[in-house]
VOPAGU-2260 file (C-alpha; in pm, 1 decimal, decimal comma):
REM VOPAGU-2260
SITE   aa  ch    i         X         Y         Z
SITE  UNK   A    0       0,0       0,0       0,0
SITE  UNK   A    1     139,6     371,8     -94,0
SITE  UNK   A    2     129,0     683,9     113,7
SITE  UNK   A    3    -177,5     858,6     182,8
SITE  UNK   A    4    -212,8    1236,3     183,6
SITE  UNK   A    5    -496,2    1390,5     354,0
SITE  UNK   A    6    -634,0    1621,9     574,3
SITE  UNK   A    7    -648,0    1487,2     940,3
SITE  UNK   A    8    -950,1    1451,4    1171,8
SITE  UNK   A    9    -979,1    1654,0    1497,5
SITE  UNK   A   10    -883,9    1382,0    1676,6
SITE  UNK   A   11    -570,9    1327,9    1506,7
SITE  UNK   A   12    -400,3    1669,6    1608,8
SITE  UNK   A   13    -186,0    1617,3    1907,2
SITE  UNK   A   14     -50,8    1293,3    1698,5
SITE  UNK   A   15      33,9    1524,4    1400,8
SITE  UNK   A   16     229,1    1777,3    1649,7
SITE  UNK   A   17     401,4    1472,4    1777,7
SITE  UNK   A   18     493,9    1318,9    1432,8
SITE  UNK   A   19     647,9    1665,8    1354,4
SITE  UNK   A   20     814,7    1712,7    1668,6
SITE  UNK   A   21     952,0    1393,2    1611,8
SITE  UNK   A   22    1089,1    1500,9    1254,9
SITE  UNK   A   23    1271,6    1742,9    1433,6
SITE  UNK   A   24    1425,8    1535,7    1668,5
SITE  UNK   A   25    1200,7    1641,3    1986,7
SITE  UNK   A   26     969,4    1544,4    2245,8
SITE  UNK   A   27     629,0    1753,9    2187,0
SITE  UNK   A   28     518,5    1775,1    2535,2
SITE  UNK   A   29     136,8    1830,9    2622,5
SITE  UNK   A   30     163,2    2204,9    2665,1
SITE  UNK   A   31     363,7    2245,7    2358,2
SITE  UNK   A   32      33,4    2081,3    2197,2
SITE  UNK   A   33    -193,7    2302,8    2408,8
SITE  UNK   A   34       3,3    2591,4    2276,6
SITE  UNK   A   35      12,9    2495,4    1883,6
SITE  UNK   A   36    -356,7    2478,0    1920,1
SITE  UNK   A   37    -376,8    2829,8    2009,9
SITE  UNK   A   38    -341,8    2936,0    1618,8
SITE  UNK   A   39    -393,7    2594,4    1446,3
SITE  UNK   A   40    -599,8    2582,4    1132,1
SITE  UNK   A   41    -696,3    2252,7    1156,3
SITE  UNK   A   42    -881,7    2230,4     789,9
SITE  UNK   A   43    -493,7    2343,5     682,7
SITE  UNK   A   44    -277,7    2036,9     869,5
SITE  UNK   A   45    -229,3    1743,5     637,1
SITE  UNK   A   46     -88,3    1442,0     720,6
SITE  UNK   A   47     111,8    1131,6     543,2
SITE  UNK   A   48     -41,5     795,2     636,9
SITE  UNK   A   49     165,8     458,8     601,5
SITE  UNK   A   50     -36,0     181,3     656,5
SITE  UNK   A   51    -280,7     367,3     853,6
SITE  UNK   A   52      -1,2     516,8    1100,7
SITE  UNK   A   53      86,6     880,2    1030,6
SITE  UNK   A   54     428,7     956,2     918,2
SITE  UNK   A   55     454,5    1287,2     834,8
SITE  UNK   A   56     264,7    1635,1     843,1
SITE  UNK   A   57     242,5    2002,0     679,0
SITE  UNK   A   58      -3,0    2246,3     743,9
SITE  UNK   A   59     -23,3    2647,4     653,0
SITE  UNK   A   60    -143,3    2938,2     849,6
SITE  UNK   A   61    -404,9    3152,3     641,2
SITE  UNK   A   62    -211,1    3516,1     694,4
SITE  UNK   A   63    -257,6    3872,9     573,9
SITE  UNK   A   64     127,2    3949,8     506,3
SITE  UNK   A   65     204,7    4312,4     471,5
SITE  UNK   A   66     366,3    4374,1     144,7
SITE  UNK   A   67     486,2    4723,1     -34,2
SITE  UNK   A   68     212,2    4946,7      16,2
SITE  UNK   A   69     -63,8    4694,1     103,8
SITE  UNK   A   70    -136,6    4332,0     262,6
SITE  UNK   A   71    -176,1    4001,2      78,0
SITE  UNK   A   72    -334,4    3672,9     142,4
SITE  UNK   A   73     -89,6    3442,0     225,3
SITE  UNK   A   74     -42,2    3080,6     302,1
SITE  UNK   A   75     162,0    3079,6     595,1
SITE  UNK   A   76     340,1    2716,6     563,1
SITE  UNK   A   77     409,0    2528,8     899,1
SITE  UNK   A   78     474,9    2224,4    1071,4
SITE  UNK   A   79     666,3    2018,6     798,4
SITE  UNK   A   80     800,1    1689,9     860,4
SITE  UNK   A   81     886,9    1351,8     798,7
SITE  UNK   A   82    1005,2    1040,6    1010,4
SITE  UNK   A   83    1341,8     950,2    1018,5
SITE  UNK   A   84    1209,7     653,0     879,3
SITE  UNK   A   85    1061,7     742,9     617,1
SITE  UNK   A   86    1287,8     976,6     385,3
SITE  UNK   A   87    1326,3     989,1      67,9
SITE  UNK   A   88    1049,6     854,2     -36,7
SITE  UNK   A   89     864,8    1206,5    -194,6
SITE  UNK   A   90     646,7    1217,9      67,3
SITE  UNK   A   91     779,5    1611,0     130,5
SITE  UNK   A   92     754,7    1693,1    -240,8
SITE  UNK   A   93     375,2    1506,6    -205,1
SITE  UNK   A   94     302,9    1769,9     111,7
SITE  UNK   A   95     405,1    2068,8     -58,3
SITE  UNK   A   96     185,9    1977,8    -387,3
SITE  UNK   A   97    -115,9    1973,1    -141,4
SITE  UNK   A   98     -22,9    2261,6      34,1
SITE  UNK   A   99      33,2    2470,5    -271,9
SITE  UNK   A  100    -225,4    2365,9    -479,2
SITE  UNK   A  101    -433,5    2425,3    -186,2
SITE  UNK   A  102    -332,4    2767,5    -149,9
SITE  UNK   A  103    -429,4    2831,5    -489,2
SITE  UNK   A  104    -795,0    2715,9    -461,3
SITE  UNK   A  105    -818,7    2947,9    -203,5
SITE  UNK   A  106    -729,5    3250,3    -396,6
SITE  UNK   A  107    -401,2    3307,3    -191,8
SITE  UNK   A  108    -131,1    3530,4    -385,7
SITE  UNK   A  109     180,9    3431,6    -190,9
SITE  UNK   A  110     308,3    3111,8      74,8
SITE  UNK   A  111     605,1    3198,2     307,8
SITE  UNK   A  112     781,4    2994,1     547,2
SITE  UNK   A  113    1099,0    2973,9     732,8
SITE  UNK   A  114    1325,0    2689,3     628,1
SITE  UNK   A  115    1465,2    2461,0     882,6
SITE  UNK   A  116    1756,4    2391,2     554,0
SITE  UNK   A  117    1761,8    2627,8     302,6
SITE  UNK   A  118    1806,8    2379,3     -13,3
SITE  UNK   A  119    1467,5    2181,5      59,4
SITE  UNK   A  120    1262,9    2461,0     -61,5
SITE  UNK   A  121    1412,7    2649,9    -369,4
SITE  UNK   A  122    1267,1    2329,2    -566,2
SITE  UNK   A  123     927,8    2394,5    -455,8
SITE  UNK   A  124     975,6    2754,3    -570,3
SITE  UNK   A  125    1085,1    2966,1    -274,1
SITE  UNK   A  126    1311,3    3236,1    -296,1
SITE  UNK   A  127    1504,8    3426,6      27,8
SITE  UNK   A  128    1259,9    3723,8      67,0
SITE  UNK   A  129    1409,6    3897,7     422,8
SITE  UNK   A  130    1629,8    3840,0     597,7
SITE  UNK   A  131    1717,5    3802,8     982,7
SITE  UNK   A  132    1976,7    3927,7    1198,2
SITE  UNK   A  133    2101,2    3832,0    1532,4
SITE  UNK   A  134    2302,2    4094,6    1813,2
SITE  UNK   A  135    2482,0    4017,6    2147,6
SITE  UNK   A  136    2598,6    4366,6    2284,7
SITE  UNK   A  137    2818,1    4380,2    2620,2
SITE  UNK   A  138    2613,7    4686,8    2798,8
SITE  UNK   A  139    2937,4    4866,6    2880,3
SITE  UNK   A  140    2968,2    4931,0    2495,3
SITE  UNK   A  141    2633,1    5035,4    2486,7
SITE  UNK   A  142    2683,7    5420,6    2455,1
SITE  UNK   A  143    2474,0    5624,9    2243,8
SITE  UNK   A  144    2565,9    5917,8    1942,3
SITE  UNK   A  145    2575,2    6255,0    2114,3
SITE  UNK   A  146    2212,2    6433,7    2073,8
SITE  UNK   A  147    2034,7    6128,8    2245,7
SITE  UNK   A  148    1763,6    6251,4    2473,6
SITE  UNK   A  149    1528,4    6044,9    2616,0
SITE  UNK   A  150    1124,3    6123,8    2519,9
SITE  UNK   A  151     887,2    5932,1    2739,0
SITE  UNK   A  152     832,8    5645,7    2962,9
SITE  UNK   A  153     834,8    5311,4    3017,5
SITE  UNK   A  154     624,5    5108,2    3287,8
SITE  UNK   A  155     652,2    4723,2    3302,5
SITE  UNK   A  156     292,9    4568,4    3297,8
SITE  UNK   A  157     145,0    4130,3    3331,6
SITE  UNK   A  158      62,6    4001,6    3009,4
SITE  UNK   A  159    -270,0    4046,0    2989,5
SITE  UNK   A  160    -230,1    4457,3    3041,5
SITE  UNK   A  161      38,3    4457,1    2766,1
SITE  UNK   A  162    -119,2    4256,2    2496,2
SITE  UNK   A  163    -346,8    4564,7    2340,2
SITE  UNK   A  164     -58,3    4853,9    2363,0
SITE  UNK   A  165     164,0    4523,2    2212,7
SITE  UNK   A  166    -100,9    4482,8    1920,3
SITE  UNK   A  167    -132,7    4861,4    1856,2
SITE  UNK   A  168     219,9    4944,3    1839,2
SITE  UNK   A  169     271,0    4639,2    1598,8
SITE  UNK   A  170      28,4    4755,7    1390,9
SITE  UNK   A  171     181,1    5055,5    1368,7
SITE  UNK   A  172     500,4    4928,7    1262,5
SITE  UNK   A  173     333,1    4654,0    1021,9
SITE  UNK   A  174     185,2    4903,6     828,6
SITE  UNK   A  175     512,7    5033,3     697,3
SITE  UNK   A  176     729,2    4736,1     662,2
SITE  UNK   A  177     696,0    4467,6     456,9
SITE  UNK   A  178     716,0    4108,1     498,1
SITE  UNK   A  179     496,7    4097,8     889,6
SITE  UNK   A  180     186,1    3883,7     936,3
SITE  UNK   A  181    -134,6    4014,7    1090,9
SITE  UNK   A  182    -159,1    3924,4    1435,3
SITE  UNK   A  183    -409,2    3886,5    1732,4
SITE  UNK   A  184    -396,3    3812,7    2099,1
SITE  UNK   A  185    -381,3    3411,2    2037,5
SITE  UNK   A  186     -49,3    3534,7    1821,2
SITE  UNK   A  187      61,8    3693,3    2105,5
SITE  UNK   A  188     -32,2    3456,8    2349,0
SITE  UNK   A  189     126,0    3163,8    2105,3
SITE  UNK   A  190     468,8    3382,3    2091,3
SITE  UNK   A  191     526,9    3375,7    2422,8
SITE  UNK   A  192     464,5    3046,5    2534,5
SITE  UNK   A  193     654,7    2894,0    2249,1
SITE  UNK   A  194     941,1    3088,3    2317,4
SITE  UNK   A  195     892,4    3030,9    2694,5
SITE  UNK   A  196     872,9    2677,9    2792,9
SITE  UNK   A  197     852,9    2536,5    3121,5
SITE  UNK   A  198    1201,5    2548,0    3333,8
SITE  UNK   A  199    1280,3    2915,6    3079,5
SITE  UNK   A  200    1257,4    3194,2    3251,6
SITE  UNK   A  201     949,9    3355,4    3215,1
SITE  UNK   A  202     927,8    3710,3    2998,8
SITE  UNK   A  203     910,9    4053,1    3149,1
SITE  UNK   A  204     680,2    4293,3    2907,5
SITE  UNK   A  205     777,0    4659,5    2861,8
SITE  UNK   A  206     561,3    4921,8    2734,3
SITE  UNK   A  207     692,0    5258,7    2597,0
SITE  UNK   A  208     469,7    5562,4    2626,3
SITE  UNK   A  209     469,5    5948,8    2469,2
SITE  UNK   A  210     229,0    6184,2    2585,8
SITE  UNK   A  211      12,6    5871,0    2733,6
SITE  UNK   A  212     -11,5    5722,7    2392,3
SITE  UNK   A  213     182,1    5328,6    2348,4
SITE  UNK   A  214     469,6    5398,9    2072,2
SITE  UNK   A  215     675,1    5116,4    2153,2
SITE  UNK   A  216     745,9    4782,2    2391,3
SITE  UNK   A  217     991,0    4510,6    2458,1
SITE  UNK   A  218     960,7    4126,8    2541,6
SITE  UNK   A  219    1216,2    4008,1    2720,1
SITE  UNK   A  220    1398,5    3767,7    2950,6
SITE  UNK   A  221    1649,6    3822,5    3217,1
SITE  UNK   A  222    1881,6    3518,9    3249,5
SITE  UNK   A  223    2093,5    3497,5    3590,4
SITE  UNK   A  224    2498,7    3438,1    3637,4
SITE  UNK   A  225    2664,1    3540,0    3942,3
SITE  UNK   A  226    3050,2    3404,4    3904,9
SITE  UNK   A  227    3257,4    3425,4    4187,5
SITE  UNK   A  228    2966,1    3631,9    4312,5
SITE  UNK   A  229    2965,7    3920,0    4058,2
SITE  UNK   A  230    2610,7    3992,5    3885,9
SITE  UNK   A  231    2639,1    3892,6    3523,0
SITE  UNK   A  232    2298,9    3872,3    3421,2
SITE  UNK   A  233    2187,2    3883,4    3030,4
SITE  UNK   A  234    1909,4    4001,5    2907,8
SITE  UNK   A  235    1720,6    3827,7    2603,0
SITE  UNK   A  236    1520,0    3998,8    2353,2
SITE  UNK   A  237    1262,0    3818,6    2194,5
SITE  UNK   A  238    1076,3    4125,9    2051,6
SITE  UNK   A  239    1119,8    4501,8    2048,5
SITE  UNK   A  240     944,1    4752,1    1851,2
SITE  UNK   A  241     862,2    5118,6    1826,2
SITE  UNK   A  242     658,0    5291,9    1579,0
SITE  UNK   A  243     881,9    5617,7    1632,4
SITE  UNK   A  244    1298,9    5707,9    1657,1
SITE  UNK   A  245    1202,6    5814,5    1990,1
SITE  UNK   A  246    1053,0    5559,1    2117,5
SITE  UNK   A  247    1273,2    5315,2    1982,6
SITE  UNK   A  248    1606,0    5477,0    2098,5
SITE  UNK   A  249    1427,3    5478,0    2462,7
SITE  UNK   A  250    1313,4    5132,9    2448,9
SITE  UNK   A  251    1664,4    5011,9    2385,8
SITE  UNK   A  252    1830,3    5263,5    2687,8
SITE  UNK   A  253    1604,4    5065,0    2894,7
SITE  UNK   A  254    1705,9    4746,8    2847,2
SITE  UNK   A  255    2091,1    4830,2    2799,4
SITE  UNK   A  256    2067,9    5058,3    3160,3
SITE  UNK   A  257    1943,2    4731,3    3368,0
SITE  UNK   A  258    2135,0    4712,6    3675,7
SITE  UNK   A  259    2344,1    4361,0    3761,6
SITE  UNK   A  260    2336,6    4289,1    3325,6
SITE  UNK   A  261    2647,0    4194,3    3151,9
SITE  UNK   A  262    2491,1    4180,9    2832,6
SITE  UNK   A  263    2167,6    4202,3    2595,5
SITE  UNK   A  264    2079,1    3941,1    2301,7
SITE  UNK   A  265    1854,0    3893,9    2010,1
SITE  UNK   A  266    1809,5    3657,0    1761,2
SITE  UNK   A  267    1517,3    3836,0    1507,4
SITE  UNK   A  268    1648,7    4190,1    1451,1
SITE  UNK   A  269    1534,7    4325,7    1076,1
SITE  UNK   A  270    1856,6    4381,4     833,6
SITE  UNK   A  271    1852,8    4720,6     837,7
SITE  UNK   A  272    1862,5    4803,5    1235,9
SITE  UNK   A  273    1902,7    5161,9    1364,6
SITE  UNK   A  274    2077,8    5044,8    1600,5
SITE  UNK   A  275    2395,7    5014,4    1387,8
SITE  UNK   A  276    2364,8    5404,7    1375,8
SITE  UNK   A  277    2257,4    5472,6    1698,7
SITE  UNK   A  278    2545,3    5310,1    1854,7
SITE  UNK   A  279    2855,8    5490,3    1945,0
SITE  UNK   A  280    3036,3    5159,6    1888,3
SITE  UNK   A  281    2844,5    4982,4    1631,9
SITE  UNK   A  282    3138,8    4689,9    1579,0
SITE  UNK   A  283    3033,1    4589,7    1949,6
SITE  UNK   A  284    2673,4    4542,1    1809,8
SITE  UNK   A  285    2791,4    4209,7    1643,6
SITE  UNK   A  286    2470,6    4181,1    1398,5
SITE  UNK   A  287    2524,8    3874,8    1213,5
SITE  UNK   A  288    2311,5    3810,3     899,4
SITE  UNK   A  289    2076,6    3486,8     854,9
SITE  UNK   A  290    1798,0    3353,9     573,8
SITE  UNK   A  291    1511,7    3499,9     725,1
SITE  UNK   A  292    1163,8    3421,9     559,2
SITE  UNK   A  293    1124,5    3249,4     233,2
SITE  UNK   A  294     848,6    3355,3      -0,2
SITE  UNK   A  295     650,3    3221,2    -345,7
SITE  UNK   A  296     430,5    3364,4    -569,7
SITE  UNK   A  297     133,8    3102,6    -576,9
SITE  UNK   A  298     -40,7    3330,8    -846,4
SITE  UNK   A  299     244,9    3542,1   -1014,1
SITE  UNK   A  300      12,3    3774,8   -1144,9
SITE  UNK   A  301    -204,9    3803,7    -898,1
SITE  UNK   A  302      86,2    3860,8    -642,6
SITE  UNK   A  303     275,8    4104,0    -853,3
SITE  UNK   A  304     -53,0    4311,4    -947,1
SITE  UNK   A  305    -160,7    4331,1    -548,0
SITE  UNK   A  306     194,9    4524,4    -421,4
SITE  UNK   A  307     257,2    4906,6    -456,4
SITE  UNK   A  308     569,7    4990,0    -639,2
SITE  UNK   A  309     817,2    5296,3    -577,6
SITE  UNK   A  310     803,2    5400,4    -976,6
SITE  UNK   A  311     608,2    5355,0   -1277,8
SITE  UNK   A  312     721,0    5165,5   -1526,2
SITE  UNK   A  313     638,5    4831,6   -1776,8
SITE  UNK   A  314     849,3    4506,6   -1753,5
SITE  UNK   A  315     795,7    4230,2   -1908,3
SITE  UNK   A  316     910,5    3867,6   -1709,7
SITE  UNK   A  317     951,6    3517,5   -1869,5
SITE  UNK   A  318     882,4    3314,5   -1557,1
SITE  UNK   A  319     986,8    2945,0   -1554,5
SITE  UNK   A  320     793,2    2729,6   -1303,5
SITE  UNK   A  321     782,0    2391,4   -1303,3
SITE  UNK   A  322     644,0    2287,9    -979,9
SITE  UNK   A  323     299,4    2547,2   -1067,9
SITE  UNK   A  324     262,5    2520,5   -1397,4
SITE  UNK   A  325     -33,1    2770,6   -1445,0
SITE  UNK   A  326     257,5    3067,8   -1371,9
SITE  UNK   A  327     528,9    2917,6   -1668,2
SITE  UNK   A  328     547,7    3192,5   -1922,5
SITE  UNK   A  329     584,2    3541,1   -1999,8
SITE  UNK   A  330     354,1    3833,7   -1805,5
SITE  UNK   A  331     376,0    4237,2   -1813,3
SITE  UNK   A  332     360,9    4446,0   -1521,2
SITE  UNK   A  333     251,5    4783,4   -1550,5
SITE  UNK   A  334     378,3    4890,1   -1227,6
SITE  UNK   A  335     316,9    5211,2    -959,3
SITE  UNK   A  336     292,1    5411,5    -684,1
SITE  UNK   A  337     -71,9    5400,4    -710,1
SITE  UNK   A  338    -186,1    5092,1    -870,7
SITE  UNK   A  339     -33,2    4784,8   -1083,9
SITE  UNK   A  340    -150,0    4531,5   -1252,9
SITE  UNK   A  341      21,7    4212,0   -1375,9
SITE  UNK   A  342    -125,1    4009,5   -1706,0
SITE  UNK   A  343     -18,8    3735,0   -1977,2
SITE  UNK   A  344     151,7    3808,0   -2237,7
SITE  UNK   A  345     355,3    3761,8   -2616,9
SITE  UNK   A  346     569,2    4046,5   -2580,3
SITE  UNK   A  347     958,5    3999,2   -2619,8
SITE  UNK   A  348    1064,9    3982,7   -2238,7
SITE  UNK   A  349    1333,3    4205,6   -2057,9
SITE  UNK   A  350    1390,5    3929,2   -1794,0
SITE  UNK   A  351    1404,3    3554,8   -1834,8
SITE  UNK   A  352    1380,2    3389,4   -1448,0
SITE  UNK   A  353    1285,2    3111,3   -1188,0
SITE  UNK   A  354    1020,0    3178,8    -989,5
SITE  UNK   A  355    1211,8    3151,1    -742,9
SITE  UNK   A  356    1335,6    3564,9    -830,5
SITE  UNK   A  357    1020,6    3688,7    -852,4
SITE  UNK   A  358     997,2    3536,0    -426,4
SITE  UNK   A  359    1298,7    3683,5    -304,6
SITE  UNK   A  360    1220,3    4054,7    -509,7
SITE  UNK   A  361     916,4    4066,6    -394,6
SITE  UNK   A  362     924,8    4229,2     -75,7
SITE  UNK   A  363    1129,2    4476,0    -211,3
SITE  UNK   A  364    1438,7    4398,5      47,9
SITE  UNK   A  365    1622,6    4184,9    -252,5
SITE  UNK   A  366    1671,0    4364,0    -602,1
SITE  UNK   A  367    1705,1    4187,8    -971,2
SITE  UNK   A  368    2029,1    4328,4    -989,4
SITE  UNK   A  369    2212,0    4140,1    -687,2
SITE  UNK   A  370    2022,1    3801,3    -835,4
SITE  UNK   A  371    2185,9    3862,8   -1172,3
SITE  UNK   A  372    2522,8    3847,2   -1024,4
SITE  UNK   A  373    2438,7    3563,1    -866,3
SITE  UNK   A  374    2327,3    3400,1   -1184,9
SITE  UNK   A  375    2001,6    3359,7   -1106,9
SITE  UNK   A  376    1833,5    3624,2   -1408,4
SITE  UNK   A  377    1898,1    3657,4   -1731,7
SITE  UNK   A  378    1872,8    3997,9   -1894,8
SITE  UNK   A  379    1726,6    4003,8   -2256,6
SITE  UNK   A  380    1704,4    4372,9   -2280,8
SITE  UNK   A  381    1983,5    4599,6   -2180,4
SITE  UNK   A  382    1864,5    4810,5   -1897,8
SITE  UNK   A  383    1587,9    4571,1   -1778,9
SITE  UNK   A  384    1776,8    4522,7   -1462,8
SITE  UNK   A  385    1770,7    4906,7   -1366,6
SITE  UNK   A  386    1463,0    4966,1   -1448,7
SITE  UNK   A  387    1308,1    4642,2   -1211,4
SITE  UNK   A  388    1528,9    4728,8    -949,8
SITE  UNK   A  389    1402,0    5089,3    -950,1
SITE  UNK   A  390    1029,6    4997,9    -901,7
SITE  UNK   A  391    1093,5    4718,8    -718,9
SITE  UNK   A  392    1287,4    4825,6    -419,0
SITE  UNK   A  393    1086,5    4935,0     -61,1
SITE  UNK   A  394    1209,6    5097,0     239,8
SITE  UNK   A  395    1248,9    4986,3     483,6
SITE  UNK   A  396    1369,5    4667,1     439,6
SITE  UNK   A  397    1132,6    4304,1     447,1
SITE  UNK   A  398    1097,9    4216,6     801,4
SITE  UNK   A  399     891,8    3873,2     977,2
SITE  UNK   A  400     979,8    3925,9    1306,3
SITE  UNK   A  401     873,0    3574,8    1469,2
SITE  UNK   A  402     944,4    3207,3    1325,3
SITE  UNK   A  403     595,7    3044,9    1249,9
């Protein structure tokens, strides 16, 4: 008997959570199960039967990603694994078939995931669309530029207080930057548990204020070390944002002015962090550079007629796609500030690529340009490159600022 695909039951969840875990070599304990629940589509989880006994699982969360000027349906992809026992076999390439052609019954532009190994994915069509940065600052070398003045306050608040200033200030950065899903309090709630687990310490939440009015906040751990007695704590960031300079310079002081910390940490910065300039050291900063979230266009023209663009301008893609079939061939984007739209056509192209471009450009953080010097786009008509890369690009730069 072969594998079979299909949507599980109910009553088949905690197994699939368990499977995956598995497939990732860990032990899904019952409040890690508790906790995926929290945001899990069950309609969306599939799992891979073998002989009645699941062996693997996928599912996809049904996001509204921000993207250049607007939002976009997207198919949040999750949970993906197989047994140690059973790869090789397709069943992965089987999973992301469903999960694909799924999202394009449902009229979803765009899937994104994070990649536990960046070479599984570029074959199902995925290109690097933002990118993730990670910091570990000693607070001694934590000075400011001259000109820093603080301008508000901070007051540390339970979880349940800090959730609404949390999702307002989000939302306040989300609408600018690119690449950030829509979220609610289970999203919030689901954060901090799965970052948290039992035996972790447990997260402090800080709320920024200006004139009474939430502008920023902070998520955070505080990790002890006393050796030989002296106070070495670090402090770890999980999430910090600020929907003003201000706010964000002053969320930052905070954390770097704790008394008894040695250091401060985070793992999900965005690529282009002001802290590199607001730093009087920024060499002590020691951002490092990761693949952050990976991105497809399910429907290339819907996806590439539903973003704003920086200029106007006509370009005209030959798009080679041979895991989604219905996006192989050539399509003209009439592109703006205003408005786009995206349709089939015979036209002689000015770019010849993957589909695979089209994902990584089109957040706006990766331009045609770098790709072509990578090999990855062929130009067919001499200043095609330029003139992509000058409607293409978006500041700031694509940012997903949680693994889902």
């Amino acid at each position: 008997m072969g594998i079979e695909i299909r949507p599980i039951r109910e009553d088949e969840f905690d197994e699939a959570v368990t499977v995956v875990s598995t497939a990732f070599g860990e032990v899904a304990r019952p409040e890690s199960i508790r906790n995926e629940r929290l945001v899990a589509e069950i309609g969306r989880y599939l799992g891979a039967f073998d002989d009645g006994r699941m062996v693997a699982g996928a599912g996809a969360y049904s996001f509204r990603l921000s993207v250049p000027g607007d939002e976009v349906a997207t198919a949040g992809v999750t949970s993906v694994g197989v047994l140690p026992t059973h790869r090789r076999r397709g069943i992965n390439t089987s999973l992301m078939r469903r999960v694909l052609d799924d999202a394009h019954d449902r009229g979803e532009p765009l899937a994104a995931l994070f990649a536990s190994e960046g070479g599984i994915y570029g074959r199902f069509g995925f290109g690097l669309g933002s990118f993730s940065c990670a910091m570990d600052l000693e607070t001694e070398r934590s000075r400011f530029v001259r000109g820093y003045e603080p301008s508000g306050s901070i007051r540390l608040h339970g979880k349940e207080e800090a959730i609404p200033p949390i999702l307002a200030v989000y939302g306040d950065v989300r609408r600018a930057r690119p690449g950030m899903p829509a979220l609610d309090e289970r999203w919030i709630e689901y954060r901090v548990e799965h970052r948290h687990d039992e035996g972790e310490p447990k997260p402090f939440f800080a709320v920024h204020e200006t004139d009474g009015v939430a502008d920023g906040y902070a998520i955070y751990t505080v990790k002890h070390a006393w050796p030989d007695g002296i106070p070495g704590l670090e402090i770890s960031v999980s999430d910090l944002m600020a929907s003003g300079p201000g706010a964000y310079a002053d969320t930052w002081r905070f954390l770097f002015d704790h008394d008894l910390v040695r250091r401060v940490t985070s793992w999900a910065r965005p690529v282009d962090e002001p802290l590199l300039h607001l730093l009087a050291e920024p060499r002590r900063l020691r951002l490092t550079v990761k693949d952050g979230m990976w991105v497809r266009p399910v429907d290339v023209r819907s996806a590439l007629g539903a973003r704003a663009y920086t200029g106007e301008g006509r370009i005209v893609v030959d798009v080679r796609d041979p895991f989604c079939s219905w996006n192989e061939g050539r399509v003209a984007l009439d592109a703006g500030p205003d408005g786009s739209s995206c349709e089939p056509t015979r036209e002689e192209a000015d770019l010849a690529c993957d589909v695979n471009v089209l994902g990584a450009v089109y957040l706006g953080g990766v331009g045609f340009g770098q790709l072509a010097r990578a090999g990855r786009v062929t130009e067919l008509r001499a200043g095609a490159l330029a003139r992509a890369d000058a409607v293409f690009g978006w500041d700031p730069a694509p940012w997903c600022p949680f693994v889902f």
